[in-house]
NUVO-941176 format. One record per residue (C-alpha): residue in one letter; x, y, z; residue number from 1. Coordinates in nm, 4 decimals. Each point is the difference from the previous one (the first is absolute). Layout:
<sites>
+--------+----------+----------+----------+-----+
| residu |        X |        Y |        Z | num |
+--------+----------+----------+----------+-----+
|      A |        X |        Y |        Z | NUM |
...
+--------+----------+----------+----------+-----+
</sites>
This chain:
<sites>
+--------+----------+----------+----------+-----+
| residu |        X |        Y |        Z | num |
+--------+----------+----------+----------+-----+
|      X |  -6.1425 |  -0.8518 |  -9.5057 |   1 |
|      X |  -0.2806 |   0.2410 |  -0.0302 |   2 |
|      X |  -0.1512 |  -0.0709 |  -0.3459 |   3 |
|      X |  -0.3459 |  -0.1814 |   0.0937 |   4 |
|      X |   0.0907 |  -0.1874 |  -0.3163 |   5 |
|      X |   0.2565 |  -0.1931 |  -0.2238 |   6 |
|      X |   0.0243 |  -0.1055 |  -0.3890 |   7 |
|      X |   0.1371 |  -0.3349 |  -0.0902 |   8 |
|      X |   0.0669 |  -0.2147 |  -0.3001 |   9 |
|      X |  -0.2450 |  -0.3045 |  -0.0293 |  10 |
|      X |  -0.1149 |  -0.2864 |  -0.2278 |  11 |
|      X |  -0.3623 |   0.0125 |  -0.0443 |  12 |
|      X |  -0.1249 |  -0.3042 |  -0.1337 |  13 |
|      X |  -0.3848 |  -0.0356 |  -0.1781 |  14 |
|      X |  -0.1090 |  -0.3392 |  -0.1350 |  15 |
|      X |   0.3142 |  -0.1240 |  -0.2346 |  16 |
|      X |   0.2074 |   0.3651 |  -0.0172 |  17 |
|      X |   0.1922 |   0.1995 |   0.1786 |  18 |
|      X |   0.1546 |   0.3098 |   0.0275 |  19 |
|      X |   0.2870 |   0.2006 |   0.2428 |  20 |
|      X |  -0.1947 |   0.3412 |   0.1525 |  21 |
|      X |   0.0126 |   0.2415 |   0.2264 |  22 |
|      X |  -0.1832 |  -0.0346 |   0.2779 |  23 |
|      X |  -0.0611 |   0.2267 |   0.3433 |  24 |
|      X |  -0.0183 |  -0.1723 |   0.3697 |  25 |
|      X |  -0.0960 |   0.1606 |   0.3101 |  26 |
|      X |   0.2934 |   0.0861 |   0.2026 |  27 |
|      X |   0.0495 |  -0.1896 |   0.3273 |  28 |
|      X |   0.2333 |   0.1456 |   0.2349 |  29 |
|      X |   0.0975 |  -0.0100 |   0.3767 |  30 |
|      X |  -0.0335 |   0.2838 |   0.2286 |  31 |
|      X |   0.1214 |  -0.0249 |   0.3663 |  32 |
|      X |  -0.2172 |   0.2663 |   0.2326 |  33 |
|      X |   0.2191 |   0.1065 |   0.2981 |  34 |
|      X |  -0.1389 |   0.1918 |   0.3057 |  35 |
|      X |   0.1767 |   0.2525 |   0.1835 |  36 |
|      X |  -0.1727 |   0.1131 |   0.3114 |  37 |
|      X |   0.0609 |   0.1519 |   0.3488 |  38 |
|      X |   0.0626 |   0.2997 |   0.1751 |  39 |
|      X |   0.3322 |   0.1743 |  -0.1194 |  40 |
|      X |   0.2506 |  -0.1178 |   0.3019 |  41 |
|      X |  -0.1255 |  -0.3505 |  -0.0811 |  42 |
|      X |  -0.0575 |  -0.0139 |  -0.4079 |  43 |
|      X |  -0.0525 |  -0.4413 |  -0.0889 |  44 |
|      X |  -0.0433 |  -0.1343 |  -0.3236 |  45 |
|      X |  -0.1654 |  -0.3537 |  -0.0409 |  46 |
|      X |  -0.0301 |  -0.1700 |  -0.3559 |  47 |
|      X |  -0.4255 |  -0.0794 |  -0.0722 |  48 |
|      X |  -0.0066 |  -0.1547 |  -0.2666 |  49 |
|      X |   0.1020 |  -0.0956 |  -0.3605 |  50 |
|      X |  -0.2841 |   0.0179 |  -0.2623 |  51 |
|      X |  -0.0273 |  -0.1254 |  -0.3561 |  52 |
|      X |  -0.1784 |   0.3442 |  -0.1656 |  53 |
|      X |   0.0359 |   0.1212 |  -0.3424 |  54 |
|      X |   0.1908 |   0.3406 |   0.0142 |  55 |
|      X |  -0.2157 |   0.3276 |  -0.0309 |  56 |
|      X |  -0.1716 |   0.1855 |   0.2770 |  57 |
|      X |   0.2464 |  -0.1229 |   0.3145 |  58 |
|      X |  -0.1074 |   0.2199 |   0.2469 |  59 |
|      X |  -0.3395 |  -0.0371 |  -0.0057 |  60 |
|      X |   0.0601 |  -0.3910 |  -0.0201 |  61 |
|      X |   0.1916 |   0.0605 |   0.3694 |  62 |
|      X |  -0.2152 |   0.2439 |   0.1155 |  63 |
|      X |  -0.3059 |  -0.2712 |  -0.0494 |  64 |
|      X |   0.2218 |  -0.2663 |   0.1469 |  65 |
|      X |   0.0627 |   0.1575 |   0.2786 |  66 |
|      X |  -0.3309 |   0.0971 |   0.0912 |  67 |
|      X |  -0.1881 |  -0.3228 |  -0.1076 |  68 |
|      X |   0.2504 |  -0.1493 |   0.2151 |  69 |
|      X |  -0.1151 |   0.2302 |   0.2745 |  70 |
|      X |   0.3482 |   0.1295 |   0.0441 |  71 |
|      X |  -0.0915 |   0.3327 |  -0.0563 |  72 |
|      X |  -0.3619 |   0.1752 |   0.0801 |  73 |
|      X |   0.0451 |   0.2887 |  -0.2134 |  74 |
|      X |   0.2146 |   0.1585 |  -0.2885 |  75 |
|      X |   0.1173 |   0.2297 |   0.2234 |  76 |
|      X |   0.2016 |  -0.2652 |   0.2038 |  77 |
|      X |   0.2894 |   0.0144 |  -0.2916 |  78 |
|      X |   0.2422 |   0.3079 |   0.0059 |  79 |
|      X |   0.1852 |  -0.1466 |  -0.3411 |  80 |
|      X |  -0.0221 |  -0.2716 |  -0.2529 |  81 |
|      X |   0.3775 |  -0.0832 |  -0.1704 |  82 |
|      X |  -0.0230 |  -0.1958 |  -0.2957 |  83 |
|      X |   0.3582 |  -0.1939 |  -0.0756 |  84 |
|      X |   0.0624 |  -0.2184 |  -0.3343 |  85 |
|      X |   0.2748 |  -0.2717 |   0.0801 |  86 |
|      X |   0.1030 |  -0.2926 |  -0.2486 |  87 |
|      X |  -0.2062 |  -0.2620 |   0.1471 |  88 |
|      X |  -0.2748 |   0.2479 |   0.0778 |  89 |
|      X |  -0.1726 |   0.2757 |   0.1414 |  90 |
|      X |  -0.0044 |   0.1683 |   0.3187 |  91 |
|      X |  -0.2365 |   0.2228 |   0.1897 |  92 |
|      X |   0.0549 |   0.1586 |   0.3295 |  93 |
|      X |  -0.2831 |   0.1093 |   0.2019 |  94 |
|      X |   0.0674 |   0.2355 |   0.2755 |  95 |
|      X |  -0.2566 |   0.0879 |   0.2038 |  96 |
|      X |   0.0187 |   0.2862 |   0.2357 |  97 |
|      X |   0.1873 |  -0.0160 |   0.3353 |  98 |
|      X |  -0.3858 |   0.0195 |   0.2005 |  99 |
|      X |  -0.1163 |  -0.3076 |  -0.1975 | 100 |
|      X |  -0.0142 |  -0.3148 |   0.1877 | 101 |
|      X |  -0.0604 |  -0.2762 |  -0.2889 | 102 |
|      X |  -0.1681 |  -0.2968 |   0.0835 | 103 |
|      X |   0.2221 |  -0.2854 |  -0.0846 | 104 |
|      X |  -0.1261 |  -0.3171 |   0.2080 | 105 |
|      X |  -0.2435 |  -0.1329 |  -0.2908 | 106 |
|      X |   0.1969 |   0.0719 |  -0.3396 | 107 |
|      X |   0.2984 |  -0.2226 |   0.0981 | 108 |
|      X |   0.0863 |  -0.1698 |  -0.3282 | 109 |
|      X |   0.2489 |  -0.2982 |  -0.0723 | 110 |
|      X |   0.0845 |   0.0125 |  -0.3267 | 111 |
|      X |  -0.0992 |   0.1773 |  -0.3326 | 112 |
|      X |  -0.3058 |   0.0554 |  -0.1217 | 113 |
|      X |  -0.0712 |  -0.1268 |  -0.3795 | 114 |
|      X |  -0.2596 |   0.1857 |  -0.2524 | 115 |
|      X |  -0.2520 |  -0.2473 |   0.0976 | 116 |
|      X |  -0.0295 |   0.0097 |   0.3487 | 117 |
|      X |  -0.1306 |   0.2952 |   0.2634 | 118 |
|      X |   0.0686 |  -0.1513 |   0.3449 | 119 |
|      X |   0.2912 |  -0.2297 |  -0.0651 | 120 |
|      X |   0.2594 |  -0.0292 |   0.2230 | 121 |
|      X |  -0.2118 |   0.0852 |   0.3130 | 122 |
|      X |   0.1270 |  -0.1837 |   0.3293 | 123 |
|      X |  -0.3288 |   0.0158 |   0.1663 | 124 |
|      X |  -0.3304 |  -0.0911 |  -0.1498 | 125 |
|      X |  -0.1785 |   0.2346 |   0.2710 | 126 |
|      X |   0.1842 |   0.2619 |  -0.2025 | 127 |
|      X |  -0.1982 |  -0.0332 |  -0.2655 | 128 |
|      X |  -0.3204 |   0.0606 |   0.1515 | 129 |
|      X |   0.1083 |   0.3604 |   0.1810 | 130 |
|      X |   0.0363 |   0.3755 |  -0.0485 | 131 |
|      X |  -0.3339 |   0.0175 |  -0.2166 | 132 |
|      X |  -0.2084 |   0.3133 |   0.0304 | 133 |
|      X |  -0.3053 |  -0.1428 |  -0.0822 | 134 |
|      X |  -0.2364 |   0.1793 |  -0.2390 | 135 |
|      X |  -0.2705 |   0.2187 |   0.1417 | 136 |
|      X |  -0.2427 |  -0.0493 |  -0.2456 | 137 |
|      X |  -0.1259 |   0.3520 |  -0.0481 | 138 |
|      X |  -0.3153 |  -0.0107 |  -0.2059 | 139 |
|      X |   0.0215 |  -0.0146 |  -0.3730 | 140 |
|      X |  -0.1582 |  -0.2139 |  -0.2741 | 141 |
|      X |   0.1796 |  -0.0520 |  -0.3288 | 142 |
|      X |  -0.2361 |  -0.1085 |  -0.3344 | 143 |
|      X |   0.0981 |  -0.3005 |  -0.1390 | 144 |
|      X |  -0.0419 |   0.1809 |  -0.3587 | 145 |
|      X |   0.3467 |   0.1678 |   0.1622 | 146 |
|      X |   0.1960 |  -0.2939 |   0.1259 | 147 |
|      X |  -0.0369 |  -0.1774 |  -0.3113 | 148 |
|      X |   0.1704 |   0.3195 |  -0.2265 | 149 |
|      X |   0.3284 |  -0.0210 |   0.2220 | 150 |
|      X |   0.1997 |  -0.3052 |  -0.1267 | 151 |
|      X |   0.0104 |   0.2412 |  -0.3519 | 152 |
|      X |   0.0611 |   0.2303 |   0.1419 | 153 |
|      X |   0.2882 |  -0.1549 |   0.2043 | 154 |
|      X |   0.1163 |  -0.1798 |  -0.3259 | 155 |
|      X |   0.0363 |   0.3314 |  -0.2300 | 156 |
|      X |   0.2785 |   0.1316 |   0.2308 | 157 |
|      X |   0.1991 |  -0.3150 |   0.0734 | 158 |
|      X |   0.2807 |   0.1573 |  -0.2231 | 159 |
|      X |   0.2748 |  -0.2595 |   0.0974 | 160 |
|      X |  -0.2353 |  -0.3086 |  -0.0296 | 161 |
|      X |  -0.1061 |   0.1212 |  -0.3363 | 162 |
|      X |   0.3565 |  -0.0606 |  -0.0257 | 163 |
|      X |   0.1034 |  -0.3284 |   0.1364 | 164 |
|      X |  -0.3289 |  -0.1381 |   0.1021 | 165 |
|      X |   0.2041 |  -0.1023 |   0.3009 | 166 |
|      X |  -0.1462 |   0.2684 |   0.3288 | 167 |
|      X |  -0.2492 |  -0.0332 |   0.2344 | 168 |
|      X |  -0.1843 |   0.3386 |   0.0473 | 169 |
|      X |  -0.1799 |   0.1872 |   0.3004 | 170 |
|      X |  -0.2197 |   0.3404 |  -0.0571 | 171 |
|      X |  -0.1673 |   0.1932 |   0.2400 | 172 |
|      X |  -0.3498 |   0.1687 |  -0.1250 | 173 |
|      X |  -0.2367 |   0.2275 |   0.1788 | 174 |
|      X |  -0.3259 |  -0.0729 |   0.0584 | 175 |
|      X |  -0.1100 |   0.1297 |  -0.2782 | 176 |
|      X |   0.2485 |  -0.2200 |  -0.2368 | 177 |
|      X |   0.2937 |   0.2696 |  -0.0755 | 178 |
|      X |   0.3138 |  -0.1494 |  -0.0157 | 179 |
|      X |   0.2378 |   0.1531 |   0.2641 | 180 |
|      X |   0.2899 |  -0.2150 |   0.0455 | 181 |
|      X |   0.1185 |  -0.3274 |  -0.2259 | 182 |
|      X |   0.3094 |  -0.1293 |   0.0952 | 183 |
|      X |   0.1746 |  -0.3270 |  -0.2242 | 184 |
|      X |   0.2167 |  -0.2622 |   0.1840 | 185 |
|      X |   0.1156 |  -0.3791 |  -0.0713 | 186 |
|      X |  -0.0567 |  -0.0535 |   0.3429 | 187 |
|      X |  -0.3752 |   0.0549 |   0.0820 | 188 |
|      X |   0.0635 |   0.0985 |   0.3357 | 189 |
|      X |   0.2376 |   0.2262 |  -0.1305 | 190 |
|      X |  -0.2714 |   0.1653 |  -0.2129 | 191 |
|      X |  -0.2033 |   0.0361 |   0.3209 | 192 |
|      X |   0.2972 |   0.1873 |   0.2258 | 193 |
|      X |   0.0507 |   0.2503 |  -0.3053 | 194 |
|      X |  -0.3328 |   0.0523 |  -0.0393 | 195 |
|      X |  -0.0345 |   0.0783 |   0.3964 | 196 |
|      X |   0.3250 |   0.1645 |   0.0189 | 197 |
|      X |  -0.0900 |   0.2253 |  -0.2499 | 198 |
|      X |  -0.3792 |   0.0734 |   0.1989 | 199 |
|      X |   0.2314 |   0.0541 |   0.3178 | 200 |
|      X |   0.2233 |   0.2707 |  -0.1854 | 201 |
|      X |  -0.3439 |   0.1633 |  -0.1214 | 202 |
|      X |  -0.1357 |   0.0320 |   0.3383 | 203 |
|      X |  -0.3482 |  -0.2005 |  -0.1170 | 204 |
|      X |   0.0334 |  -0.3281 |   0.2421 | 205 |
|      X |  -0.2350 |  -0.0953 |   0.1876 | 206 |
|      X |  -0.1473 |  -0.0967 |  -0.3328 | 207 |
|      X |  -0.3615 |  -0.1041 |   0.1328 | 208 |
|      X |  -0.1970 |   0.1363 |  -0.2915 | 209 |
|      X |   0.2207 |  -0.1250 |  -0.2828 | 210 |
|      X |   0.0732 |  -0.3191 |  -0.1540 | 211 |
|      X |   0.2708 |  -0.2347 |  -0.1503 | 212 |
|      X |   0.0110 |  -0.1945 |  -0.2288 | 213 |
|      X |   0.2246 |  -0.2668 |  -0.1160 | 214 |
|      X |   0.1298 |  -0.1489 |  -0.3526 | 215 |
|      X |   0.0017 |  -0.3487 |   0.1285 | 216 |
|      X |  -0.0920 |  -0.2112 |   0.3160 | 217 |
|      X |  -0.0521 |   0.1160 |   0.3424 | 218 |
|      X |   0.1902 |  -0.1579 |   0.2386 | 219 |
|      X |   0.0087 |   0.0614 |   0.4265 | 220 |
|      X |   0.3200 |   0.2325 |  -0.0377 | 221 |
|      X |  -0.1787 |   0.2440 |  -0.2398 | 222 |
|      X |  -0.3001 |  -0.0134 |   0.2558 | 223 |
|      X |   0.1888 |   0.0934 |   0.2680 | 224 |
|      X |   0.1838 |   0.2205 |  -0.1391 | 225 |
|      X |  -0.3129 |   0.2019 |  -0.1229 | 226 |
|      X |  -0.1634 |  -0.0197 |   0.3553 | 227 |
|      X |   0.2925 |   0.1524 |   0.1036 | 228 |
|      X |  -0.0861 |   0.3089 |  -0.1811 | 229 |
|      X |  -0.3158 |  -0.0023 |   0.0596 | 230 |
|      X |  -0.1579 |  -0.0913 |  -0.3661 | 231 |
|      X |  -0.3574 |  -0.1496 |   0.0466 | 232 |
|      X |  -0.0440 |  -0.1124 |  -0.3586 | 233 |
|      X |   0.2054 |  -0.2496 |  -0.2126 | 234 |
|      X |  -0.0592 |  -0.1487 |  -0.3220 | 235 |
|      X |   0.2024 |  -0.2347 |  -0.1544 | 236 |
|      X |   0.0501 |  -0.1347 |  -0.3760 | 237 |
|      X |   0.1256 |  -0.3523 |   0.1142 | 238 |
|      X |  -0.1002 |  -0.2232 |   0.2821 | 239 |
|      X |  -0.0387 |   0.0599 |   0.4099 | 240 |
|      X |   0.1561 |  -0.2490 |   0.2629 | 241 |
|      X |  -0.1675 |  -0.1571 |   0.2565 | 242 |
|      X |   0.1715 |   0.2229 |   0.2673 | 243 |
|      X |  -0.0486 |   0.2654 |  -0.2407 | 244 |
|      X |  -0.3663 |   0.0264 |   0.0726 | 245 |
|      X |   0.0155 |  -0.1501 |   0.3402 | 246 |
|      X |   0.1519 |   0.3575 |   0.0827 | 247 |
|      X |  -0.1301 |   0.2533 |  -0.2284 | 248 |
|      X |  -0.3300 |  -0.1245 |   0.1725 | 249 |
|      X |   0.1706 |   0.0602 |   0.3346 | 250 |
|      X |   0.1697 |   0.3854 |  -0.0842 | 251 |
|      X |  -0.3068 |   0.0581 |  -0.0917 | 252 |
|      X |   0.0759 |   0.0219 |  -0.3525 | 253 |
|      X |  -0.1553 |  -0.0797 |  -0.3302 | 254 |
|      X |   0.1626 |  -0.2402 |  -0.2338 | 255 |
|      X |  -0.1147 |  -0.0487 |  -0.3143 | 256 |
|      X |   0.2016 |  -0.2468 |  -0.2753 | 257 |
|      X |  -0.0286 |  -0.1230 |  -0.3930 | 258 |
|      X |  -0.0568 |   0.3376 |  -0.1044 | 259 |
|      X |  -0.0735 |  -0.0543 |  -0.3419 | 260 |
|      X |  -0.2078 |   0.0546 |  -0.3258 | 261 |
|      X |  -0.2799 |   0.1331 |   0.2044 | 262 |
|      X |   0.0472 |  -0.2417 |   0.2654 | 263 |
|      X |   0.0886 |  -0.0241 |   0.3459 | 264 |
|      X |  -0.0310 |  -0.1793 |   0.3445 | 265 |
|      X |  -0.0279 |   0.1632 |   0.3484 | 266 |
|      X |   0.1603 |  -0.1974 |   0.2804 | 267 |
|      X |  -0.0728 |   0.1953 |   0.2567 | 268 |
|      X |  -0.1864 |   0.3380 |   0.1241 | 269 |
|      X |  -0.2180 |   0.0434 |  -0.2989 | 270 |
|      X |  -0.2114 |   0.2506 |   0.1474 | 271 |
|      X |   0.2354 |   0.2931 |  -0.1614 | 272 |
|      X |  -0.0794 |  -0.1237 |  -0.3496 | 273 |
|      X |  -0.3282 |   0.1127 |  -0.1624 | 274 |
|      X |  -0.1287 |  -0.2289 |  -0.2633 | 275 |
|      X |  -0.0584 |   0.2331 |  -0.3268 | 276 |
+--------+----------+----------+----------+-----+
</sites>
């Protein structure tokens, strides 16, 4: 399925009435990511994982799995991405080339991962923790008269939630607050991968002098995912976790959360936001 959304027939019911529509639901689908690696006498391929994503923009969702994984350290690790559509799913097939040595001893999963969760499955909870380039926090300062246009501006170009008011979104802005990449997903972790996969294809990571920004909470796998490419900045519209902050403040990077109606709270590193 490859239609980031479906129409069906509903009963919508308001006080005492109601009446059969049409309505339109995010699309939830499965796709299995498949690695095939090793020199060319000795080719292997080994099954990742299964992930709950909302069809559109594949690759780059692999692409970012793979490296926020720390599976691969560069987009130049994959010779070819092969995108399959089979009856109970989809399939992609990441081979990288015969020189590449993945790393596979932290992203052993166990079973599939749903649209709600970024580190399920894991069969280590050191694994977690590991692979993160931490941030270097080059030197820039970002006016708080900035951070607090960005949810709009995030919210104008959510074409599919307009939609279904069913996606999590992730956008990636300069540091002057243009909108460079914005990347939809049921999954929120999913939105996060696309959003890095599609950085990795455009040669920008590490992203130390941009910033992300999230529709809804921030939770540790979006965190860790970020440090891995090296964003220093991260504002979100919901909500941070406790291990959230605990380490953004120890990648060195600043989290900021209820961004809203001219509003926000920094959780840690405020020292790159100027009050104005």
């Amino acid at each position: 399925m490859t239609n980031p959304v479906v129409h069906t027939q509903i009963r919508k019911v308001a006080a005492a009435s109601a009446s059969d529509i049409n309505d339109v639901l995010a699309t939830e689908d499965p796709l299995e990511i498949k690695l095939l690696y090793g020199p060319v006498h000795n080719r292997r391929q080994q099954s990742l994982s299964v992930t709950m994503r909302t069809p559109g923009h594949d690759p780059e969702l692999v692409k970012g799995f793979l490296f926020s994984e720390g599976i691969i350290r560069q987009h130049d690790d994959i010779k070819d991405i092969a995108l399959a559509d089979k009856a109970e799913g989809s399939v992609a097939t990441v081979a990288l080339k015969e020189s590449v040595a993945p790393d596979l001893q932290h992203s052993n999963r166990n079973f599939t991962a749903t649209a709600a969760c970024g580190v399920c499955g894991k069969t280590d909870i050191a694994n977690i923790h590991t692979g993160v380039n931490v941030s270097k926090g080059e030197a820039f300062v970002i006016p708080s008269s900035l951070i607090y246009q960005l949810p709009e501006t995030l919210r104008s170009q959510q074409d599919v939630f307009d939609a279904t008011g069913g996606l999590h979104a992730a956008a990636l802005f300069d540091r002057n607050g243009n909108l460079l990449i914005l990347r939809e997903d049921i999954g929120r972790h999913n939105a996060v991968d696309k959003l890095i996969g599609a950085a990795l294809t455009q040669r920008l990571i590490p992203l130390h002098t941009h910033l992300m920004l999230l529709s809804g909470r921030a939770g540790f796998e979006l965190i860790q995912k970020a440090a891995m490419a090296g964003i220093s900045l991260i504002a979100a519209v919901g909500a941070p976790s406790s291990l959230a902050v605990k380490m953004a403040d120890t990648w060195n990077i600043t989290l900021i959360g209820f961004l809203r109606e001219q509003r926000f709270n920094i959780y840690t590193k405020p020292e790159r936001i100027e009050i104005r």
